[in-house]
MMTF fields as JSON, N, C-alpha, C and O atoms, coordinates in Angstrom:
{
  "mmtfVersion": "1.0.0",
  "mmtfProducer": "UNKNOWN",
  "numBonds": 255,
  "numAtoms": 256,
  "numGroups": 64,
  "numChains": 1,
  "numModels": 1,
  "chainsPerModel": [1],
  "groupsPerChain": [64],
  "chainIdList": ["A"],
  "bondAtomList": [4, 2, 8, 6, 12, 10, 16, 14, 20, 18, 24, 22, 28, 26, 32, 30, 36, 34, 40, 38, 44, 42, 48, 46, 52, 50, 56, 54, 60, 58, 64, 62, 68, 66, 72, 70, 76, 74, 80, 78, 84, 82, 88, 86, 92, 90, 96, 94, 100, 98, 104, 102, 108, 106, 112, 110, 116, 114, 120, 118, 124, 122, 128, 126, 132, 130, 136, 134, 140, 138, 144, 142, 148, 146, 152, 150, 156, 154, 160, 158, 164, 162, 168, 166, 172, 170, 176, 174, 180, 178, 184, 182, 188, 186, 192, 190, 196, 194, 200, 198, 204, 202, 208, 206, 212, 210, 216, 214, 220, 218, 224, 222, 228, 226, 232, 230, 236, 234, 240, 238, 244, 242, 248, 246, 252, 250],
  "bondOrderList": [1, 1, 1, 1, 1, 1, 1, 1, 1, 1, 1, 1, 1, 1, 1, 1, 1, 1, 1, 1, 1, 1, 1, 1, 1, 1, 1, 1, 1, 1, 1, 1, 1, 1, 1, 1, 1, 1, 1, 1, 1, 1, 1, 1, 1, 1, 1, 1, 1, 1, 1, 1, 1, 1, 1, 1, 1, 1, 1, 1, 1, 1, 1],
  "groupList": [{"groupName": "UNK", "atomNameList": ["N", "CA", "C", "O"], "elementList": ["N", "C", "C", "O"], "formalChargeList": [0, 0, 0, 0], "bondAtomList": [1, 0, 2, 1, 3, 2], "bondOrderList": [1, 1, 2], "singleLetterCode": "X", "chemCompType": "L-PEPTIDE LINKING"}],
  "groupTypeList": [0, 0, 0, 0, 0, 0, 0, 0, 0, 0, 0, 0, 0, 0, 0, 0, 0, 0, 0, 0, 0, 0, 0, 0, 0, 0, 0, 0, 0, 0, 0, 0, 0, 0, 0, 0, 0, 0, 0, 0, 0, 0, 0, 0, 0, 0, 0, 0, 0, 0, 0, 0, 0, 0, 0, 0, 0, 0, 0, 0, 0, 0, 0, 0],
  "groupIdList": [1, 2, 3, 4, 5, 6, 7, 8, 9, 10, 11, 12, 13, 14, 15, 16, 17, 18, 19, 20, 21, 22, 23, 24, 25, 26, 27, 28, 29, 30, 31, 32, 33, 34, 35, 36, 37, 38, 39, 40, 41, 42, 43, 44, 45, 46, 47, 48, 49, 50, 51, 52, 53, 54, 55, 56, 57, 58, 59, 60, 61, 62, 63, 64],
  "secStructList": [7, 7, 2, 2, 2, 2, 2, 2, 2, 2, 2, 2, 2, 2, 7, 6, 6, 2, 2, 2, 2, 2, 2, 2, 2, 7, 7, 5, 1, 6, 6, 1, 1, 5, 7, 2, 2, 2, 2, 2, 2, 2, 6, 7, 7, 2, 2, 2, 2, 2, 2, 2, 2, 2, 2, 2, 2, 6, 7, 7, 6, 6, 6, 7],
  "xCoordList": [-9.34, -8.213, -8.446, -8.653, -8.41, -8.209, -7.12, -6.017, -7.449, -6.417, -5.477, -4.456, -5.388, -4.317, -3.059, -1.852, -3.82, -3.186, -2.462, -1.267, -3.53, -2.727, -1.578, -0.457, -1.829, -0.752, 0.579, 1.41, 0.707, 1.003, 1.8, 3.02, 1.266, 2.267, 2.987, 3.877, 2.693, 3.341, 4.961, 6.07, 4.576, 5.674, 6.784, 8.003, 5.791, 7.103, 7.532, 8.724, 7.351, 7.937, 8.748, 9.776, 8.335, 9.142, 9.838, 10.943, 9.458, 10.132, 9.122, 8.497, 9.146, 7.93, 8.434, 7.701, 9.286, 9.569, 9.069, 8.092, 9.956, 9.304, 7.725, 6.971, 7.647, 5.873, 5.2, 4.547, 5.585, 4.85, 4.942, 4.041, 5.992, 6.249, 5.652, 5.12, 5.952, 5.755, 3.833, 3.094, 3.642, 1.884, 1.413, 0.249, 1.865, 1.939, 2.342, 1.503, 3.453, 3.516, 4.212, 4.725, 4.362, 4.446, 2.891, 1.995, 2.857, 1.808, 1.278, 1.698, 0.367, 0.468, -0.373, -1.31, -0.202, -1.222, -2.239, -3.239, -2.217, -2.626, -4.329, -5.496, -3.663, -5.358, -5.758, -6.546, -5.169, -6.098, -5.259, -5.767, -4.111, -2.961, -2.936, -2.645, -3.498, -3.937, -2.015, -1.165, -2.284, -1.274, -2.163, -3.262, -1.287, -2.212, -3.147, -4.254, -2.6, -3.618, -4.913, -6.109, -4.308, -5.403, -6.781, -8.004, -6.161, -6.66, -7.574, -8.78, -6.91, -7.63, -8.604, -9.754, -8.427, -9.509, -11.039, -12.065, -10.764, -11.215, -12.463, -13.617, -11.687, -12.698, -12.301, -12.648, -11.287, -10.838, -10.158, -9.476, -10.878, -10.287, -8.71, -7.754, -8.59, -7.248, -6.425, -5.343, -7.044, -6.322, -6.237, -5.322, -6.969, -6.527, -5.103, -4.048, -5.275, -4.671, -2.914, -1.942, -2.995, -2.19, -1.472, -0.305, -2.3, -1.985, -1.137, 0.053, -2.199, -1.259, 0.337, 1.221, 0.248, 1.613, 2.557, 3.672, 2.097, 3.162, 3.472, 4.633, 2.261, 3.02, 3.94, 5.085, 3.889, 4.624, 5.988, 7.048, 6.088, 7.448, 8.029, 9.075, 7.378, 7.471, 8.041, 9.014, 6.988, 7.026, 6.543, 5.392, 7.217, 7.507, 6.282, 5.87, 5.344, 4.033, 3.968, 2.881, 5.289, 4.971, 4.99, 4.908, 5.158, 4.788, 3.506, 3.003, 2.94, 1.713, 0.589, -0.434],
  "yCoordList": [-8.148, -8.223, -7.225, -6.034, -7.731, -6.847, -6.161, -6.612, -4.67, -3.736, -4.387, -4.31, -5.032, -5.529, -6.294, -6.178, -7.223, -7.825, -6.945, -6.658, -6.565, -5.207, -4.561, -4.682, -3.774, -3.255, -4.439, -4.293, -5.306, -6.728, -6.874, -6.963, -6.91, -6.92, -6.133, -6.529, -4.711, -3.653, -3.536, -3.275, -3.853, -4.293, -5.214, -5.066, -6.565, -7.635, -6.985, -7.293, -6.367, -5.745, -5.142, -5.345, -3.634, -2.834, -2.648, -2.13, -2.959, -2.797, -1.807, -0.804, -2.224, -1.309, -0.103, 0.334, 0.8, 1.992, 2.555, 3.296, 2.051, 2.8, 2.259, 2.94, 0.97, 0.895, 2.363, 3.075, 2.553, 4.023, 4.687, 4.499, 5.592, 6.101, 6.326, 7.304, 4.815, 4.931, 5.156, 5.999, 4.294, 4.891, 6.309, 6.709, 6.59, 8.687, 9.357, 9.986, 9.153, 9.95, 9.868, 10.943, 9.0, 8.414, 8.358, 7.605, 9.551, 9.579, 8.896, 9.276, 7.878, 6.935, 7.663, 8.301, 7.717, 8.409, 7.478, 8.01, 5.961, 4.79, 4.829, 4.515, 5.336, 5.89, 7.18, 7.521, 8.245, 8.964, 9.948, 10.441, 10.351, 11.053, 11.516, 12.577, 9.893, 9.724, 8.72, 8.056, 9.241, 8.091, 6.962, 6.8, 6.007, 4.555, 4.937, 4.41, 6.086, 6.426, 7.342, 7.054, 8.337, 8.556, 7.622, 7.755, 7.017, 5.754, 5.204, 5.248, 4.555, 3.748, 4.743, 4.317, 5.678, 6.615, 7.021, 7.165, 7.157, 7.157, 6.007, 6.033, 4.942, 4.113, 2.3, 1.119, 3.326, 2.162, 0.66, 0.442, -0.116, -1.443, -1.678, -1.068, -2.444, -2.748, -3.694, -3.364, -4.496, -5.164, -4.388, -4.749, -3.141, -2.7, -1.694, -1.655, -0.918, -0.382, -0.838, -0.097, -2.595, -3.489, -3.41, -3.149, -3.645, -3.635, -2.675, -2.765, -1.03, -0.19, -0.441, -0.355, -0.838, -0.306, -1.434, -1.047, -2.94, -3.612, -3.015, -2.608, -2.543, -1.929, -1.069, -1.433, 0.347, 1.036, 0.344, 0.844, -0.639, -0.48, -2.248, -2.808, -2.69, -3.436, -5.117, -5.871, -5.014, -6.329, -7.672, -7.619, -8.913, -10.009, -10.587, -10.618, -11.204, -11.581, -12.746, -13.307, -13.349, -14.445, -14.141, -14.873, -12.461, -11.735, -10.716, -10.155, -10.56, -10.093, -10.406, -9.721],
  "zCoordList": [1.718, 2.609, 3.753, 3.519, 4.991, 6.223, 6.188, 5.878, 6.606, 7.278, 7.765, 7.081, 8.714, 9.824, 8.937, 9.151, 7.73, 6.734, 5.891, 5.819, 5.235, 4.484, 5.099, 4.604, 6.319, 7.062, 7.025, 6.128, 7.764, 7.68, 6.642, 6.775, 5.633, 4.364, 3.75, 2.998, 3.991, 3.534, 4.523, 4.056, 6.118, 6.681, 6.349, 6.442, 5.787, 5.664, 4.336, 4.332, 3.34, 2.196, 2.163, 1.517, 3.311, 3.305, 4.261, 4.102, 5.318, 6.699, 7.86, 7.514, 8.903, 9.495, 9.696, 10.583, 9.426, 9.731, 8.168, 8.055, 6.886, 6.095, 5.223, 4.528, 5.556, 5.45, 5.722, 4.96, 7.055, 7.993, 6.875, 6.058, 6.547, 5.796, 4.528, 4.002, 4.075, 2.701, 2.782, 2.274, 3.42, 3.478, 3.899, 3.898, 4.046, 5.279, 3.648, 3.004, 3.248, 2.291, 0.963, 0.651, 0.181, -1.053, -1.556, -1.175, -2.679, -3.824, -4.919, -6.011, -4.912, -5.578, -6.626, -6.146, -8.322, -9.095, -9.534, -10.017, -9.47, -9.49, -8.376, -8.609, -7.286, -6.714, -6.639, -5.757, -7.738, -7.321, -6.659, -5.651, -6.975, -6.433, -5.007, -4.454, -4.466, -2.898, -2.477, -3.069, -1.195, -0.1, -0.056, -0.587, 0.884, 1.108, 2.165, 2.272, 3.15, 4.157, 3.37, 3.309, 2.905, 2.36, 1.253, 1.237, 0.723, 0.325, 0.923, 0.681, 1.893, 3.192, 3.853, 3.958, 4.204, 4.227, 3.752, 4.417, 2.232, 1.009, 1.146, 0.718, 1.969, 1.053, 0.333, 0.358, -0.269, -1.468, -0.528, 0.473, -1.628, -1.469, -0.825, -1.303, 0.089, 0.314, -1.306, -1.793, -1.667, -2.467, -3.454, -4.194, -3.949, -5.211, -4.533, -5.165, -3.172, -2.686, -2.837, -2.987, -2.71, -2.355, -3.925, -4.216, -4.554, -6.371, -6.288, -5.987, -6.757, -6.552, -6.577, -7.429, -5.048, -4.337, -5.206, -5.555, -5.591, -6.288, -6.989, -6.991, -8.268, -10.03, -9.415, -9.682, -8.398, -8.549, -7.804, -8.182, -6.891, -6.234, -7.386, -7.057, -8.315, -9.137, -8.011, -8.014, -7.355, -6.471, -7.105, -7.54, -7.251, -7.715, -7.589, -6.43, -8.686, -8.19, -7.536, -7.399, -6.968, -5.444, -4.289, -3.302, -4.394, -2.662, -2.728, -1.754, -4.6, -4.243, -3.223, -3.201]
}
């Protein structure tokens, strides 16, 4: 999955103000007691990134 997508979806989820947010600074322990930026940084896969963020915000697997 592309960045742009990724980004993309974290918006239609959460809303683009706290997408920002929630990627800047919500600690996910799932990667690595990294943010999504830091994450994305890192390296790591967007889709596991993407995972991640469902288990923890417990998102419905027809908007995974």
């Amino acid at each position: 999955m592309r960045i742009t997508v990724f980004r993309q979806k974290l918006a239609d989820e959460f809303g683009d103000v706290r997408a920002e947010m929630l990627a800047r600074d919500h600690v996910f322990s799932a990667l690595g007691g990294r943010t999504v930026d830091e994450a994305l940084e890192a390296g790591h896969p967007t889709k596991s990134i993407w995972r991640a963020v469902c288990d923890a915000f417990d998102i419905p697997a027809e908007r995974r």
